[in-house]
VOGU-3710 file (C-alpha; in Angstrom, 3 decimals, decimal comma):
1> xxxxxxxxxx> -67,780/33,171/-20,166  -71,451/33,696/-19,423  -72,568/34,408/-22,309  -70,979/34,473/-25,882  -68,772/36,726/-26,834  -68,869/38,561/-30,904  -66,469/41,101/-32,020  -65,111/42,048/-35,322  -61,576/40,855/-34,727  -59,017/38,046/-35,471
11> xxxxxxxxxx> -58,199/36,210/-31,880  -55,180/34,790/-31,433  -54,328/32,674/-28,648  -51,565/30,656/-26,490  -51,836/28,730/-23,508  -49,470/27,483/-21,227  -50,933/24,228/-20,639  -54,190/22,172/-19,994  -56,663/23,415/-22,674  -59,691/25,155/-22,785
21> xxxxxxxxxx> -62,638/24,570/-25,037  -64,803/26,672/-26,728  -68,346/26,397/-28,348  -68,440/28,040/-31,527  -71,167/27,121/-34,287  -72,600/24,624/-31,967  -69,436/22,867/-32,639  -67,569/22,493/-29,099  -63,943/22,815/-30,349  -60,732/22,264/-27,711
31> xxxxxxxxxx> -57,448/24,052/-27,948  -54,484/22,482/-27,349  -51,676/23,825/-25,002  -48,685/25,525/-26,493  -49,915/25,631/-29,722  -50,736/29,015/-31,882  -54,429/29,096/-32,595  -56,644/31,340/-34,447  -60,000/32,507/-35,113  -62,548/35,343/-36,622
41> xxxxxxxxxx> -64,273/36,314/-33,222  -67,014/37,337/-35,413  -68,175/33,696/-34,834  -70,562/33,601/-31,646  -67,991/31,700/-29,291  -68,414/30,997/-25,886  -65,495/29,296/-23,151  -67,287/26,668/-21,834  -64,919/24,383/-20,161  -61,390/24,811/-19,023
51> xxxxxxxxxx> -58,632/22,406/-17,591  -55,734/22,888/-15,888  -54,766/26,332/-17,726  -52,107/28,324/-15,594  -52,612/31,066/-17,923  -53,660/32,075/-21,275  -52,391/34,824/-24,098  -55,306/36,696/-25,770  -54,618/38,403/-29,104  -56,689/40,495/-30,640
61> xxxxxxxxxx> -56,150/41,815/-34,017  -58,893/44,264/-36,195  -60,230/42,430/-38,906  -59,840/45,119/-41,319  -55,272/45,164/-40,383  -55,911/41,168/-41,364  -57,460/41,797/-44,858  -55,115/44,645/-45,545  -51,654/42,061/-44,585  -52,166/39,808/-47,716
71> xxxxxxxxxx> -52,156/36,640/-46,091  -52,588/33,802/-47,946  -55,988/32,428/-49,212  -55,964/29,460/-47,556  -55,834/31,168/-44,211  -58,130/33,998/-44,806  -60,864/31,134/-46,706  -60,314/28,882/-42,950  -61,056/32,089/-40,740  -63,994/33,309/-42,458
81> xxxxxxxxxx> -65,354/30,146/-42,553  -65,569/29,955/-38,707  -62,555/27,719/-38,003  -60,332/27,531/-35,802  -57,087/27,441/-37,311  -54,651/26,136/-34,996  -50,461/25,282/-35,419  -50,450/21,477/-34,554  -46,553/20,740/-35,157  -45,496/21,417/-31,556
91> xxxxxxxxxx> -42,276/22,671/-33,245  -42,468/26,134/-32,253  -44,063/25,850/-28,914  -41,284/27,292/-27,101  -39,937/30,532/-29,195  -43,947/30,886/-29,313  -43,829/31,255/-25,519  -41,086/33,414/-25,849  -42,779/35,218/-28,302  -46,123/36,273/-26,602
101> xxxxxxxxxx> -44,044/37,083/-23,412  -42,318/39,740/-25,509  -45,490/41,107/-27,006  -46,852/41,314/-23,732  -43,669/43,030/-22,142  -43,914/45,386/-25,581  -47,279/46,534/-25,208  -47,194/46,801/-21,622  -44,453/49,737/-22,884  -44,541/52,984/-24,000
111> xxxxxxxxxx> -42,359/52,807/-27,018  -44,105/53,195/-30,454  -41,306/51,662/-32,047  -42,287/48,347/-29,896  -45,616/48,419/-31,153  -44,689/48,482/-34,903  -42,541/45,485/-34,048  -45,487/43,347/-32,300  -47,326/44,456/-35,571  -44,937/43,029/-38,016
121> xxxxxxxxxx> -44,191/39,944/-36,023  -47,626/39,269/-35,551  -48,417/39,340/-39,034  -45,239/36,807/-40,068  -46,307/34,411/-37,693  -49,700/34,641/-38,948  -48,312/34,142/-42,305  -46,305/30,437/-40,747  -49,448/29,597/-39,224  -50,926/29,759/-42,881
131> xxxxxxxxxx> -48,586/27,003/-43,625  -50,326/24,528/-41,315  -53,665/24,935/-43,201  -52,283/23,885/-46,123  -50,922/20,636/-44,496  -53,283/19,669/-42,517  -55,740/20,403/-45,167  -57,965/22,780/-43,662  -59,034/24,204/-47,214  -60,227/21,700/-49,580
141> xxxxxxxxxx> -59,000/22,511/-52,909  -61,438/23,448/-55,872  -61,746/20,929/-58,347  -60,728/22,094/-61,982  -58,900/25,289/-62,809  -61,818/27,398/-63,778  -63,122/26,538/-59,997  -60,245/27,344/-58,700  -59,769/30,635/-60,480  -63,372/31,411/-59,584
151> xxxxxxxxxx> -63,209/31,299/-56,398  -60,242/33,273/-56,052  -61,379/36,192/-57,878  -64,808/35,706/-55,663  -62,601/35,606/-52,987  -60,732/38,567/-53,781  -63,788/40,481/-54,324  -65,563/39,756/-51,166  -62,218/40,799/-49,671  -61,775/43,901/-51,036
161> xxxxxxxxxx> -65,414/44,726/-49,987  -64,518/44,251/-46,474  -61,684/46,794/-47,112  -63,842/49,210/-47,858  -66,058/48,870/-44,797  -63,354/48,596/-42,621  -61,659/52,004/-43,964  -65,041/53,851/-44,286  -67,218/52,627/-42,070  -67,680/55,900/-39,792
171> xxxxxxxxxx> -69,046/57,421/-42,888  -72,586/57,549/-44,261  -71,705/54,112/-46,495  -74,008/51,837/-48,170  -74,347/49,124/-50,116  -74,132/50,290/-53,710  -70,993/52,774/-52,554  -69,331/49,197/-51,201  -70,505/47,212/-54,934  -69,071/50,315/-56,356
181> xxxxxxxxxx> -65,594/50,170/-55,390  -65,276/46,589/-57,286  -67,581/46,807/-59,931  -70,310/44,969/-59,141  -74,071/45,068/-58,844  -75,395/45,954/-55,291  -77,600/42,771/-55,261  -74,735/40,435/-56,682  -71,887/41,851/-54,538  -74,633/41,992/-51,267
191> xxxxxxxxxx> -74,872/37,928/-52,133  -71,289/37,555/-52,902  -70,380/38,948/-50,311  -73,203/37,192/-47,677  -71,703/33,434/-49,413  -68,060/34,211/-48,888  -68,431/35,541/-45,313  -71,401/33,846/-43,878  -72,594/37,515/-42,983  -74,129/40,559/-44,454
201> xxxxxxxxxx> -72,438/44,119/-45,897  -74,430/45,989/-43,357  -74,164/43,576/-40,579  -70,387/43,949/-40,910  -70,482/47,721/-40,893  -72,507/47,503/-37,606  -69,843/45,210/-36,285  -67,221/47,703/-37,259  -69,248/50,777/-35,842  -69,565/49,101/-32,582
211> xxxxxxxxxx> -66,137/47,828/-32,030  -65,201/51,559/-32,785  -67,369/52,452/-29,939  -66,542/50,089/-27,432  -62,825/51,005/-28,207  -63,978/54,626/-27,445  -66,102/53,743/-23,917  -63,299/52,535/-22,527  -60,305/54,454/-23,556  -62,066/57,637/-23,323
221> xxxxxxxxxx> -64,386/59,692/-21,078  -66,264/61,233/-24,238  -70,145/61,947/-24,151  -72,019/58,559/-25,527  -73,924/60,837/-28,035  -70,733/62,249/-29,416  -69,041/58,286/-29,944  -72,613/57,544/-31,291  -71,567/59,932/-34,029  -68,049/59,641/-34,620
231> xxxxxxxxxx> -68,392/55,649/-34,843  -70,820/56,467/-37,811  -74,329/56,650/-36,577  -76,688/59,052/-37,469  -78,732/59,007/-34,507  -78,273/57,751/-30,777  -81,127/55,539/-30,889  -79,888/53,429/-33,375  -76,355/53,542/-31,742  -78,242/52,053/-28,659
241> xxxxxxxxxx> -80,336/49,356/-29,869  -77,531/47,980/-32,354  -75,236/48,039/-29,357  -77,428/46,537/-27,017  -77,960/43,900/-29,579  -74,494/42,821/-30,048  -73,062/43,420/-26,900  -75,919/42,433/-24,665  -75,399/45,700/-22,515  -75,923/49,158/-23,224
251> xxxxxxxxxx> -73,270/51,371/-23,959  -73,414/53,145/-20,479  -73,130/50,111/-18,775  -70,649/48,849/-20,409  -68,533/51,530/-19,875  -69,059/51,330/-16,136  -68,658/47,446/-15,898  -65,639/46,782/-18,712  -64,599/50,195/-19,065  -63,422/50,362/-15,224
261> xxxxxxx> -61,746/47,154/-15,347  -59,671/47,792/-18,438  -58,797/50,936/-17,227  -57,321/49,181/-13,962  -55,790/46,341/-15,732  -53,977/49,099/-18,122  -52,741/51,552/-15,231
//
């Protein structure tokens, strides 16, 4: 990768063998070959180094489907955090080959039915690989009850805030509608939110407006004016410098460059 890559998705990956390494919060962090791994690619992260990797599966999942499955805590706590969550037991490694090789095959198809299924399996093995964070002890636990509790409901909160984006983010939203929805003061759910997350309310709305668009570039041959809008800005200048920003490119270009080869990988 030449640069590092942002998007407002849960990755999940697979590799056949070798392993490949990424840098992600200046940490340099190597995954290990058939082994589930995980991580909020709304971390920076960057491939840096790669060894002996026949091939690789690449999941990605929208961050908002992820808050909406009710995974456990644990998991959810690890992700936002920037880890990289990853199912160290070896014990699955082959009906996890098996498995990606039928997701692939099943999206590769036509059948809706398919795609529910890679949906629903997706999200149980998400919830299994929630299991390994507790055993390996990814999460330290919160000392005394009231800590505990605390952190939960903070938790909870700072959750349902990113529900809200992610359902309403092509609307005219801002940061007293998102307090709103869970009862909080704008500037105490705006730091809530910015302590549980590591980010801001508005810089997550901007990551969900762009993904939107980028979706859009290359999946459709709509006017970059009318995506502007219908990702939720309210003017095309502000579409172009926050996309330019995150994805390093503007949105014309990248729907020449990435938009042409996804269309050619897909046909």
């Amino acid at each position: 990768m030449p640069r590092p890559d942002q998007h407002d998705e849960i990755e999940v990956n697979f590799l056949d063998r070798g392993t490949l390494t990424y840098l992600m919060g200046g940490q340099r962090i190597t995954i290990q070959p058939r082994r589930v791994s995980a991580f909020w690619a709304a971390v920076p992260h960057q491939i840096v180094a790669y060894e002996n990797v026949n091939y690789y599966y690449v999941v990605t999942v929208p961050f908002g489907w992820v808050l909406q499955w009710g995974l456990p805590e644990q998991l959810m706590v690890a992700l936002t955090q920037g880890q990289i969550v990853a199912d160290n037991s070896g014990s699955r490694s082959a009906l996890d080959r098996q498995l990606f090789e039928q997701w692939h095959d099943d999206v590769d198809g036509d059948c809706n039915t398919s795609h529910e299924v890679v949906v629903l399996e997706l999200r149980a093995r998400l919830l299994r690989l929630a299991d390994s964070v507790v055993h390996e002890q990814h999460v330290p636990a919160a000392s005394g009850a009231n800590s505990a509790s605390r952190l939960h409901t903070n938790l909870e909160k700072a959750e349902s805030m990113a529900c809200f984006v992610a359902r309403n983010y092509t609307s005219r939203i801002q940061v007293k509608d998102i307090a709103s929805c869970v009862g909080l003061h704008p500037d105490y759910a705006a730091t809530l939110f910015r302590k549980t997350f590591g980010t801001t309310l508005n810089v997550l709305i901007t990551r969900h407006r762009i993904a939107h668009a980028q979706r859009q570039l290359v999946t459709s041959d709509e006017r970059v004016v009318d995506i502007a809008h219908d990702s939720g800005f309210d003017s095309l200048s502000r579409f172009n410098r926050a996309f330019k920003q995150i994805a390093g490119v503007t949105p014309r270009q990248y729907r020449k460059t990435l938009g042409q080869s996804a269309m050619a990988g897909i046909s």
